[in-house]
N, C-alpha and C positions, 0 to 999 in steps of 0.2 A: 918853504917855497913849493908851490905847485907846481908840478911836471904839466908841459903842454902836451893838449893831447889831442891827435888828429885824423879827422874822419875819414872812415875806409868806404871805398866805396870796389864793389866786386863786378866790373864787366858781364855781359851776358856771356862768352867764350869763360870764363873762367869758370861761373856759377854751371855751366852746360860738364865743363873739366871735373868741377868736383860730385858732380851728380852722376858720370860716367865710372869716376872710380867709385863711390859707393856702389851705384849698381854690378860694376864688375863682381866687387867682393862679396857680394849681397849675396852674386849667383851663384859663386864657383867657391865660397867657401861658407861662411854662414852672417847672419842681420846682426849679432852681434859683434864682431870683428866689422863689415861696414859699419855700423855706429862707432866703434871704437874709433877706428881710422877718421872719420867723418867730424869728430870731437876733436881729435887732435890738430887737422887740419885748422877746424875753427880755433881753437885757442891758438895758434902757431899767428894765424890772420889778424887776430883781437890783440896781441902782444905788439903792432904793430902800431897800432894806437898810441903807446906813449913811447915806444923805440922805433923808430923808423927806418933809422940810421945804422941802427945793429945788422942787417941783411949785406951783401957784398956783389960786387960784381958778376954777374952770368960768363965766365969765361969765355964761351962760344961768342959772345958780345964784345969784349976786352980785347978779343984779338982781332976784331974787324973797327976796334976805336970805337964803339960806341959805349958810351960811357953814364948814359942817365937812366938805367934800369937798376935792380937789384933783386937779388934773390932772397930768400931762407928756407928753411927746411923742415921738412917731416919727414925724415926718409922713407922709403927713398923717394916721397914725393919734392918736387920742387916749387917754388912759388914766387912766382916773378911780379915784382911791383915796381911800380915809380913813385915818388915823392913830388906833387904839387902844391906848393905853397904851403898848407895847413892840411890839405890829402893826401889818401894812398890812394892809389887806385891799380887795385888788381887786376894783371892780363891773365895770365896761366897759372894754372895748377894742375903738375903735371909728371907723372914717372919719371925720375932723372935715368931709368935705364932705356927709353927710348929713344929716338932722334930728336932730341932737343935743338939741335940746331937749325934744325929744313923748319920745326916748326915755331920758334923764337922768329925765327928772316921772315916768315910769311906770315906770322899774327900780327909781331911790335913796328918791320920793318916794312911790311907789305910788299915782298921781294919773295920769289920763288926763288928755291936753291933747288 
C-alpha cells in the first residue's frame, strides 16, 4: 500500500526565514555549515511529505487554544506548519531560542503581542 503523499508548499516569510539563517551562518561562521544547516532544514521540510502528522503542537499556541498549527525540528531551528487537505504549507522557520511567541501572534495570528 502506498503512503499518501502531500504537497508542501513554503510561504514567502518562511523561504525569507530560511535564507536569513543560511546567511547568518554563511557570515559569522563558514558556507559549509550554512549548507549543512540549509540541508537539514530541507530534509526536515521534504519528510513532511509523507508524515505530516509526526510534528506537534507549538506550545506558545496550546496555551492560547489555538490548536491547527504544528511544529518540528532541526534544532534548535523550528518549523511551523499547517496541514490543508492534501497540503503543508509552511509559516516559519525559525530559532526556537528566540521570541517565538511575539513572532508566531504576529505571522499565523496577525496580532501584535
Amino acid at each position: 500500500m502506498e503512503k499518501m503523499r502531500y504537497e508542501i508548499f513554503v510561504s514567502e516569510e518562511a523561504e525569507k526565514d530560511i535564507i536569513d539563517i543560511w546567511s547568518h551562518i554563511a557570515l559569522n561562521d563558514c558556507l559549509e555549515n550554512a549548507d549543512y544547516v540549509l540541508n537539514g532544514i530541507e530534509k526536515v521540510i521534504s519528510s513532511l511529505e509523507t508524515m505530516p502528522r509526526r510534528g506537534h503542537l507549538p506550545p506558545e499556541l496550546e496555551r492560547i487554544s489555538v490548536f491547527n498549527y504544528l511544529e518540528v525540528h532541526y534544532k534548535p531551528y523550528r518549523i511551523i506548519y499547517q496541514i490543508c487537505g492534501t497540503s503543508i504549507n509552511i509559516y516559519c522557520v525559525m530559532d526556537g531560542r528566540r521570541d517565538v511567541q511575539s513572532v508566531l501572534c504576529r505571522r499565523l495570528l496577525k496580532i501584535e503581542y
